[in-house]
PASEBA-1860 file (N, C-alpha, C; in nm, 3 decimals):
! residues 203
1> XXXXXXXX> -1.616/-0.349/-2.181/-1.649/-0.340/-2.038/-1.757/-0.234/-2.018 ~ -1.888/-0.236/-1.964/-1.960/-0.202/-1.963/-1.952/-0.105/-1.796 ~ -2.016/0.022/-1.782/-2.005/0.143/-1.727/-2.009/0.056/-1.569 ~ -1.938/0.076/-1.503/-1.911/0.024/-1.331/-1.882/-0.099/-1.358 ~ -1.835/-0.206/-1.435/-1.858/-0.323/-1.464/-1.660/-0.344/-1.446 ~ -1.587/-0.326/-1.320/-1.475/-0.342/-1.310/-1.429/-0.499/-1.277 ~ -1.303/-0.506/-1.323/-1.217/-0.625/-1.314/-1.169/-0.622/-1.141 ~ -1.233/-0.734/-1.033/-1.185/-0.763/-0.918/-1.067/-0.815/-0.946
9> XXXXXXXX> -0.951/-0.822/-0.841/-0.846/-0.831/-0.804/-0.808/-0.857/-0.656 ~ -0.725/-0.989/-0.653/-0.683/-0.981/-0.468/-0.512/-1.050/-0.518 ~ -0.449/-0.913/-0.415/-0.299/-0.962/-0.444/-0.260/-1.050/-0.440 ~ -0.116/-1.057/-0.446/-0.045/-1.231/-0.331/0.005/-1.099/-0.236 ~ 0.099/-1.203/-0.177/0.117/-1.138/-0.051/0.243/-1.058/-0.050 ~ 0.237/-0.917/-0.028/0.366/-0.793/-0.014/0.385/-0.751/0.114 ~ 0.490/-0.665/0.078/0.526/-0.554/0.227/0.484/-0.431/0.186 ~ 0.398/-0.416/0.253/0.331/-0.236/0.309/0.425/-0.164/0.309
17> XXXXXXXX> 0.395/-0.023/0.247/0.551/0.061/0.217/0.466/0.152/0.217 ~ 0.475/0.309/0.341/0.384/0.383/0.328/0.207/0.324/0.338 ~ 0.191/0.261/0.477/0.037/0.265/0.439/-0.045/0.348/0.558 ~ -0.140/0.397/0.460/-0.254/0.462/0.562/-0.360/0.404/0.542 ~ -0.390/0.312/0.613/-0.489/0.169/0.641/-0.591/0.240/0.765 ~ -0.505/0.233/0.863/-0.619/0.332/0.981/-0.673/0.413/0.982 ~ -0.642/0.515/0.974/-0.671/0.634/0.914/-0.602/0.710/0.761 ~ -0.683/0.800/0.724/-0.718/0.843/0.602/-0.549/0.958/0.618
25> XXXXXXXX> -0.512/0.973/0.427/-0.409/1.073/0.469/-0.450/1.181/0.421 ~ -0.433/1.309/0.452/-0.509/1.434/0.436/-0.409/1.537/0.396 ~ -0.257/1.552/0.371/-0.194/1.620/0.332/-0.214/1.667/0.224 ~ -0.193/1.572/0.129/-0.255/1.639/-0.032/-0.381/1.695/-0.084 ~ -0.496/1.612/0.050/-0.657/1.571/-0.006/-0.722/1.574/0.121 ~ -0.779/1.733/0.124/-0.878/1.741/0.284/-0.954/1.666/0.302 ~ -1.013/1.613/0.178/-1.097/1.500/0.226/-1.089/1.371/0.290 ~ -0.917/1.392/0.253/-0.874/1.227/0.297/-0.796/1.101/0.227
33> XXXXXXXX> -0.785/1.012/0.208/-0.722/0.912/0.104/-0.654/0.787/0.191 ~ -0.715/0.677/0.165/-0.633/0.535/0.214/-0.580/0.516/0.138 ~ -0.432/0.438/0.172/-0.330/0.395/0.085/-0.221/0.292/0.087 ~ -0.178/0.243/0.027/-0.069/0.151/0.065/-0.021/0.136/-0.065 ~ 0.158/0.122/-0.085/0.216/0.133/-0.165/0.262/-0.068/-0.142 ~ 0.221/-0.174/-0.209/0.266/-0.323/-0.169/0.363/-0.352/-0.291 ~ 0.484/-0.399/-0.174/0.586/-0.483/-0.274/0.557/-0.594/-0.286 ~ 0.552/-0.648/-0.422/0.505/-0.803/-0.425/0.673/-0.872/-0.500
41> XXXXXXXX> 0.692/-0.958/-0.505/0.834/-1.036/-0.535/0.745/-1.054/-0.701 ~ 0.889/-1.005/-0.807/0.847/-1.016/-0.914/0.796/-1.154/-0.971 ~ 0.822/-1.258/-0.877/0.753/-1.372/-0.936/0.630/-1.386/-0.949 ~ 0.582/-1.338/-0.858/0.434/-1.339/-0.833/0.357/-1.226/-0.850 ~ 0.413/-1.126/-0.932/0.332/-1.026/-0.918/0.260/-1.039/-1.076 ~ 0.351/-1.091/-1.215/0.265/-1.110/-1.366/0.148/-1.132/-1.377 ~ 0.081/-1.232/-1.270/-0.094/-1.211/-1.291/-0.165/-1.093/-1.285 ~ -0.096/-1.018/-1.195/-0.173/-0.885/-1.144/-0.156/-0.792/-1.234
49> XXXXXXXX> -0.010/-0.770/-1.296/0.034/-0.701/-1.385/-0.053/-0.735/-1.567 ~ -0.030/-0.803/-1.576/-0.090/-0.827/-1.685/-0.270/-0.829/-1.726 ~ -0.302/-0.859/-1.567/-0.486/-0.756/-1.578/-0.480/-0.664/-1.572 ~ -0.338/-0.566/-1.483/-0.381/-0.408/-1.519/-0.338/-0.383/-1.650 ~ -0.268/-0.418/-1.704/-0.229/-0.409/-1.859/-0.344/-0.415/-1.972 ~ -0.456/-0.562/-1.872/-0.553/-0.512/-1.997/-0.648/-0.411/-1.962 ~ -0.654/-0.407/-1.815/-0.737/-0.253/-1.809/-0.683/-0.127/-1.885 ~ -0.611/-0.163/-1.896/-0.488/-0.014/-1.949/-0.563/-0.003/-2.112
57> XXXXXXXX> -0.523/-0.093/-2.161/-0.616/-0.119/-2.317/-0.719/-0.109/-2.295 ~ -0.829/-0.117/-2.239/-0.976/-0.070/-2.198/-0.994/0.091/-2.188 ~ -0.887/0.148/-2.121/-0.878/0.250/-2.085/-0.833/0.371/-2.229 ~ -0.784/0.290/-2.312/-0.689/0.419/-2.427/-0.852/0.410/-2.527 ~ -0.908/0.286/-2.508/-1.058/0.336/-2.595/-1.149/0.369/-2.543 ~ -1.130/0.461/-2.389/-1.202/0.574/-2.390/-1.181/0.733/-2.410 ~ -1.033/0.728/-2.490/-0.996/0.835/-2.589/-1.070/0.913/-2.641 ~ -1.147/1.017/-2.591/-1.224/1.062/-2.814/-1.208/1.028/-2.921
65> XXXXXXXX> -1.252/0.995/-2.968/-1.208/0.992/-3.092/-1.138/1.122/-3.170 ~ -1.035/1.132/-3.231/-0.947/1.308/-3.288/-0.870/1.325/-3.149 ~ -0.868/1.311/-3.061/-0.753/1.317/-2.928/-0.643/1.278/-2.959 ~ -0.544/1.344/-2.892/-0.411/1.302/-2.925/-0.390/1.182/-2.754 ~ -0.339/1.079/-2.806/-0.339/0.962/-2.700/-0.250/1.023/-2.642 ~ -0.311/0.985/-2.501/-0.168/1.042/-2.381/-0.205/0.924/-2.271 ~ -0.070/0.882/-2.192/-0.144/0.783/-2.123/-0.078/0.821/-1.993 ~ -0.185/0.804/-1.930/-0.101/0.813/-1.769/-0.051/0.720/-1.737
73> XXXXXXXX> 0.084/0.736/-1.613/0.150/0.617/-1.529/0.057/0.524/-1.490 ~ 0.120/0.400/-1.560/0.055/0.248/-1.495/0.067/0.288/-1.315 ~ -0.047/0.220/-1.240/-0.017/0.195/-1.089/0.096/0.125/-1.034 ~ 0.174/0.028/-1.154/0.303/-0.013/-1.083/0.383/0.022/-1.141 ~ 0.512/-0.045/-1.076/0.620/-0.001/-1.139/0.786/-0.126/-1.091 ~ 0.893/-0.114/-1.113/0.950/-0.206/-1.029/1.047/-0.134/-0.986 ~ 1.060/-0.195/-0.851/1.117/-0.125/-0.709/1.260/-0.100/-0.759 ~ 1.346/-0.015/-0.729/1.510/-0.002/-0.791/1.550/0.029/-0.591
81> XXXXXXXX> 1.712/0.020/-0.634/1.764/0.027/-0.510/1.838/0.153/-0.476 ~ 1.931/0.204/-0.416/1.962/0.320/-0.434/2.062/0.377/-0.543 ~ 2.118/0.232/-0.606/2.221/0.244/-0.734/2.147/0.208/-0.850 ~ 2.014/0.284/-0.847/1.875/0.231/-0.916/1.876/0.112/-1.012 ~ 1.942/-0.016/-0.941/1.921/-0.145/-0.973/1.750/-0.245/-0.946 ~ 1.743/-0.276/-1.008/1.624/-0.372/-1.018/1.603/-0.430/-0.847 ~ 1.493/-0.421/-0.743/1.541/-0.531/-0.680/1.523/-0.666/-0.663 ~ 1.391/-0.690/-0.752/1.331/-0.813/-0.787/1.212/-0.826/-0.718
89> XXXXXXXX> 1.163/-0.659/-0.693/1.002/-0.674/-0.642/0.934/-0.584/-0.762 ~ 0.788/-0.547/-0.750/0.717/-0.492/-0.799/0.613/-0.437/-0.723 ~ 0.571/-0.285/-0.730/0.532/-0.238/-0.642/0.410/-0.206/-0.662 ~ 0.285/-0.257/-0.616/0.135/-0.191/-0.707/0.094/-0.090/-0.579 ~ 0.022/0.044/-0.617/-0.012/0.131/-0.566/-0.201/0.149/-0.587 ~ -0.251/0.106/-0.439/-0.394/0.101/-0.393/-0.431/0.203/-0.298 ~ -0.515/0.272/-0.348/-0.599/0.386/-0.318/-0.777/0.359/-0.269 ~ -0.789/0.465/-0.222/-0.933/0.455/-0.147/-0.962/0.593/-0.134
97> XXXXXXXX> -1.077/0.675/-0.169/-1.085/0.799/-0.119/-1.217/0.756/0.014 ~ -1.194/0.875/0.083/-1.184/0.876/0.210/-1.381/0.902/0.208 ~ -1.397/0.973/0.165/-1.508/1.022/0.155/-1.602/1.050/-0.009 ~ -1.676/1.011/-0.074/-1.731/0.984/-0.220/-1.852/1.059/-0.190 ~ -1.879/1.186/-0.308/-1.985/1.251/-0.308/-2.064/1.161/-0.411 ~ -2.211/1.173/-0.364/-2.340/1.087/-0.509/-2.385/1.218/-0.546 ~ -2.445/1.140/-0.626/-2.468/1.260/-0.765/-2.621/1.340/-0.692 ~ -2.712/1.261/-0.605/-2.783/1.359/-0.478/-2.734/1.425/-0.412
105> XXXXXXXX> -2.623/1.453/-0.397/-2.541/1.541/-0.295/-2.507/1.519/-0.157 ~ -2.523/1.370/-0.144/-2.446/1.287/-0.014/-2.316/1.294/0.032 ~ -2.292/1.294/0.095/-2.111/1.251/0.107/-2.117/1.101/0.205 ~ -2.046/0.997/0.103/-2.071/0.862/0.208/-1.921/0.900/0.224 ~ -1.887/0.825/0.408/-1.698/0.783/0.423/-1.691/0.671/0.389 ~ -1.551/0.615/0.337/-1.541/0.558/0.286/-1.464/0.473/0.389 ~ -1.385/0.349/0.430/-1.300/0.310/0.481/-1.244/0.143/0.414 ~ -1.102/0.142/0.410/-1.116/-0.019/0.366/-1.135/-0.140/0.494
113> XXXXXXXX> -1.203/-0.228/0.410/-1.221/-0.370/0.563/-1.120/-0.392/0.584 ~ -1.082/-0.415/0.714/-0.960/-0.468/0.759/-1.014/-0.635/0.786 ~ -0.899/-0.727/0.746/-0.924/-0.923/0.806/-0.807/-0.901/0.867 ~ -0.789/-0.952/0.986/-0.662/-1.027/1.012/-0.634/-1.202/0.929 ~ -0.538/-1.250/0.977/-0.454/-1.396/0.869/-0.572/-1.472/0.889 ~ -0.695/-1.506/1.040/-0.778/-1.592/0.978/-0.872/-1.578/0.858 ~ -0.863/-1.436/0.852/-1.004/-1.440/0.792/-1.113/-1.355/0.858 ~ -1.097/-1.319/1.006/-1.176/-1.232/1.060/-1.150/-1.133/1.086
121> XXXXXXXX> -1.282/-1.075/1.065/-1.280/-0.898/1.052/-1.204/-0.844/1.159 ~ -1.161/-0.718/1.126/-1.085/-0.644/1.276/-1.166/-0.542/1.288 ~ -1.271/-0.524/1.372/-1.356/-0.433/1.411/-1.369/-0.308/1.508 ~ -1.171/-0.302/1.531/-1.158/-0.211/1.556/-1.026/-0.158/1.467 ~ -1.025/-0.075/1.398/-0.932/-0.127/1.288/-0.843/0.016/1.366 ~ -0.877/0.117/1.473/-0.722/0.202/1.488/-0.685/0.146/1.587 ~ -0.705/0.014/1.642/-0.670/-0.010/1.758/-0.498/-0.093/1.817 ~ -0.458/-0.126/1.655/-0.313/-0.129/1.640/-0.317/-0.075/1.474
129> XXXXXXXX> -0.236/0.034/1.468/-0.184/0.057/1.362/-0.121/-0.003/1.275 ~ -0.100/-0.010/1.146/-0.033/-0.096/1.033/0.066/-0.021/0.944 ~ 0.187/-0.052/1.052/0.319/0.016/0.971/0.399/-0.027/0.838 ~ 0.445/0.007/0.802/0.573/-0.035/0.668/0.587/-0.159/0.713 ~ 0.641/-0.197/0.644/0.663/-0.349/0.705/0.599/-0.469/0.705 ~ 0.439/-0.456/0.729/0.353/-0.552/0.774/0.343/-0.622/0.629 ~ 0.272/-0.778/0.602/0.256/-0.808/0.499/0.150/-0.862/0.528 ~ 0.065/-0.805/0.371/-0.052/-0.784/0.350/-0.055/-0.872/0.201
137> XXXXXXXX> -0.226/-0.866/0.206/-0.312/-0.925/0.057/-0.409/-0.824/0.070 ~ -0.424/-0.787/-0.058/-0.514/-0.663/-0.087/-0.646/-0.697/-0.145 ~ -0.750/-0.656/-0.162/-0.827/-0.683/-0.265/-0.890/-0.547/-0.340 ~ -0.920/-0.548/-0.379/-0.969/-0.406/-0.508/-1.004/-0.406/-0.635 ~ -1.029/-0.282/-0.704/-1.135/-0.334/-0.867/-0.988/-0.212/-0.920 ~ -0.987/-0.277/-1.075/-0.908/-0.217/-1.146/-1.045/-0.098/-1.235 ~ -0.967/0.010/-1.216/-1.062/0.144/-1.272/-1.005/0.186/-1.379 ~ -1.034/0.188/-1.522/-0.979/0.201/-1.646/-1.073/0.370/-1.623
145> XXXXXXXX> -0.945/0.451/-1.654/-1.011/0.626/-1.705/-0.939/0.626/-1.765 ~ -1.008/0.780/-1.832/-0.938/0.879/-1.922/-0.970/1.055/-1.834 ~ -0.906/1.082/-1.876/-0.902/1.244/-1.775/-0.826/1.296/-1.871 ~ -0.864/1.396/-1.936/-0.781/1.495/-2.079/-0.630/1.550/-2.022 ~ -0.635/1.556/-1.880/-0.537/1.623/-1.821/-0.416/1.523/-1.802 ~ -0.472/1.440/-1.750/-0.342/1.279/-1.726/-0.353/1.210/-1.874 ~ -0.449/1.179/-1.914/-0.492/1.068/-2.025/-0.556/0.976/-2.007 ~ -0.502/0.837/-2.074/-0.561/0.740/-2.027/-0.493/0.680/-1.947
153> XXXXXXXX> -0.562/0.608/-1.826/-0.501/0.535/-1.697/-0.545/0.414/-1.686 ~ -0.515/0.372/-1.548/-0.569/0.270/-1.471/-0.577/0.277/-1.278 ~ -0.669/0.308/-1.224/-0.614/0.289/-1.084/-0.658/0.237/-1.009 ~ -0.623/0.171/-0.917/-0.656/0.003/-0.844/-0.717/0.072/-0.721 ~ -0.883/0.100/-0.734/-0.955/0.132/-0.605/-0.948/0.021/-0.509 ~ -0.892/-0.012/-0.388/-0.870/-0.049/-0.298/-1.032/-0.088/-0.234 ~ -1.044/-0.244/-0.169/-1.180/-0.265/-0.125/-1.141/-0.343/0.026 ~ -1.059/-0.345/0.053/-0.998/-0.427/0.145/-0.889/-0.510/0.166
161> XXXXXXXX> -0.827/-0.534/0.316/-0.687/-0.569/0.325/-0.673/-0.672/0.414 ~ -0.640/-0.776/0.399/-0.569/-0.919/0.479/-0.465/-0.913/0.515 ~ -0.436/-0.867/0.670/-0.355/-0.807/0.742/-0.244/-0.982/0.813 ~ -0.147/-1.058/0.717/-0.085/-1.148/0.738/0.015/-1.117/0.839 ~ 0.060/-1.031/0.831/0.184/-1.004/0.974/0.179/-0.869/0.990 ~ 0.188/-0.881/1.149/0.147/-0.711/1.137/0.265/-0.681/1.200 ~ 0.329/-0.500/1.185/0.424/-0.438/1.222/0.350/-0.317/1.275 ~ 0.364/-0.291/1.399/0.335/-0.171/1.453/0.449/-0.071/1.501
169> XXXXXXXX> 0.368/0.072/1.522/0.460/0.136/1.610/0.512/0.093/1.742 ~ 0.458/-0.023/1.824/0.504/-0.042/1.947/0.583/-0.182/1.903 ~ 0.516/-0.295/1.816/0.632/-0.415/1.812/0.700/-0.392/1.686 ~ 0.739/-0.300/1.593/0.852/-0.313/1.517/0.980/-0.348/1.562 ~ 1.012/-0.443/1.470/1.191/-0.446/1.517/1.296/-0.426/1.462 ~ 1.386/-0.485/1.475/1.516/-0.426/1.366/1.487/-0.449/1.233 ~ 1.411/-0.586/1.242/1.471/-0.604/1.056/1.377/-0.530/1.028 ~ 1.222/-0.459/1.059/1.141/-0.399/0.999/1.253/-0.274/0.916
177> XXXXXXXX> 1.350/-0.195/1.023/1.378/-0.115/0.929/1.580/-0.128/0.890 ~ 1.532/-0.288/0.825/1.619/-0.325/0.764/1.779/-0.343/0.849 ~ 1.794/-0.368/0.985/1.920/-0.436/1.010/1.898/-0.575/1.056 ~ 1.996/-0.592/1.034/2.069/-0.743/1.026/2.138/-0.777/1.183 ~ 2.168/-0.907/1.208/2.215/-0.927/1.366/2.317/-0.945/1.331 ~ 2.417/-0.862/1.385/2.574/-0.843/1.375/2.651/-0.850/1.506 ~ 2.770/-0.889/1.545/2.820/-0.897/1.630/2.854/-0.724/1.675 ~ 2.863/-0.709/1.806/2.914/-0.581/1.863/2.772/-0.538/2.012
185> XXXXXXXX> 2.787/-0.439/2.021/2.700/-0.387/2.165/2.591/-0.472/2.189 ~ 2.550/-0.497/2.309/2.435/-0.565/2.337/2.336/-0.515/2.461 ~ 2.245/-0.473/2.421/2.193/-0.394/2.516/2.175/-0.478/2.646 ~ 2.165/-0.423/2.763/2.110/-0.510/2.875/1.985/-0.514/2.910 ~ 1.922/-0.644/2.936/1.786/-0.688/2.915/1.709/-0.601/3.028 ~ 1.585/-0.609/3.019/1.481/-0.509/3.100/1.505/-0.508/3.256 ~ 1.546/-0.442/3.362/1.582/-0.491/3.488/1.708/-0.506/3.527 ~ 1.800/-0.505/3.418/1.957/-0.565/3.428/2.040/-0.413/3.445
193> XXXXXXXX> 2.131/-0.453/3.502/2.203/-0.330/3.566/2.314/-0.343/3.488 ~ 2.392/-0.235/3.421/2.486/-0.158/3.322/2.588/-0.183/3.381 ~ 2.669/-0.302/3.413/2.832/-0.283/3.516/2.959/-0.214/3.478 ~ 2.916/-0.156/3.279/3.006/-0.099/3.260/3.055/0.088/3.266 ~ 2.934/0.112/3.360/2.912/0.270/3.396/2.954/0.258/3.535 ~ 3.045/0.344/3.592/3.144/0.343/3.736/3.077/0.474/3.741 ~ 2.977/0.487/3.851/2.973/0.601/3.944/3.032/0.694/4.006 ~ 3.142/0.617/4.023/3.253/0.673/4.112/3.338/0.763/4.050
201> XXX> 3.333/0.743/3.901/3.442/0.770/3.826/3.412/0.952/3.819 ~ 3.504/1.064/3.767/3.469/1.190/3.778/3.462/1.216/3.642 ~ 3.381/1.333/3.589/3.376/1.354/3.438/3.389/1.490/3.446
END
């Protein structure tokens, strides 16, 4: 593989876990960082897995030669539950830095394209946020390094995201954070009056 000459990639379709799609996250990195952590269902995730696998082998022969091989964490991994059982997803982790210095001393920002499900651009991309939940298709280049400090890697620079169902802070709903419709309380609908609160009563 020849110098910038990366392997493109576009997911199937996961759930967003942790993404900073709108804006950049800046806790770790003043400069910034887009991100999204996507669960893909282990059926469908072996294509993807097995190109970062060969980036990964791309990556250990840019070793020195006399180096002792060290390899950094693959970008995925598979999801466990809290009795760290398997759950039958796989999770790939896509990055973007926020801002990229050139070797003139530029600083370009960086941002990923947002599509919504047709296909067209979202050209205002903070204008609904993209919570946990939403399911997405990614696209991005697999980046084979070596860094003496980690070793050899792989990490999936992020180029853009196909926003298939979206979950926001204002329409999330239950199942976003995982309940189920069970019998018991039922709230009363917008306008509807509570008959089981007595005014009258003394507390």
């Amino acid at each position: 593989m020849a110098k910038n000459e990366y392997v493109s990639i576009t997911s199937p379709k996961g759930m967003a876990i942790y993404p900073w799609l709108n804006t950049p996250d800046t806790k770790f990195n003043p400069a910034g960082e887009y991100k999204v952590n996507l669960a893909v269902e282990a059926s469908e995730a072996t294509p993807l897995t097995e190109k970062i696998d060969e980036a990964f082998e791309q990556a250990k022969s840019l070793i020195p030669e006399g180096k002792k091989v060290k390899e950094a964490d693959l970008p995925y991994f598979d999801e466990l539950d809290d009795d760290q059982q398997k759950t039958g997803r796989v999770v790939f982790k896509f990055k973007m830095k926020a801002e990229v210095k050139t070797k003139d001393g530029r600083t370009l920002e960086m941002q990923p394209r947002l599509f919504d499900a047709s296909g067209s651009l979202i050209t205002n991309a903070k204008s609904e946020s993209i919570w946990g939940g939403s399911i997405l298709r990614v696209s991005a280049d697999l980046i084979p390094f070596y860094v003496a400090a980690v070793g050899a890697g792989v990490s999936i620079r992020m180029k853009a995201v196909q926003v298939i169902e979206l979950v926001t802070g204002k329409g999330a709903d239950a199942s976003s954070y995982g309940f189920d419709e069970t019998e018991g309380y039922s709230a009363p609908s917008q306008g509807e009056e509570n008959t089981d609160f007595n005014d009258d009563e003394d507390f």
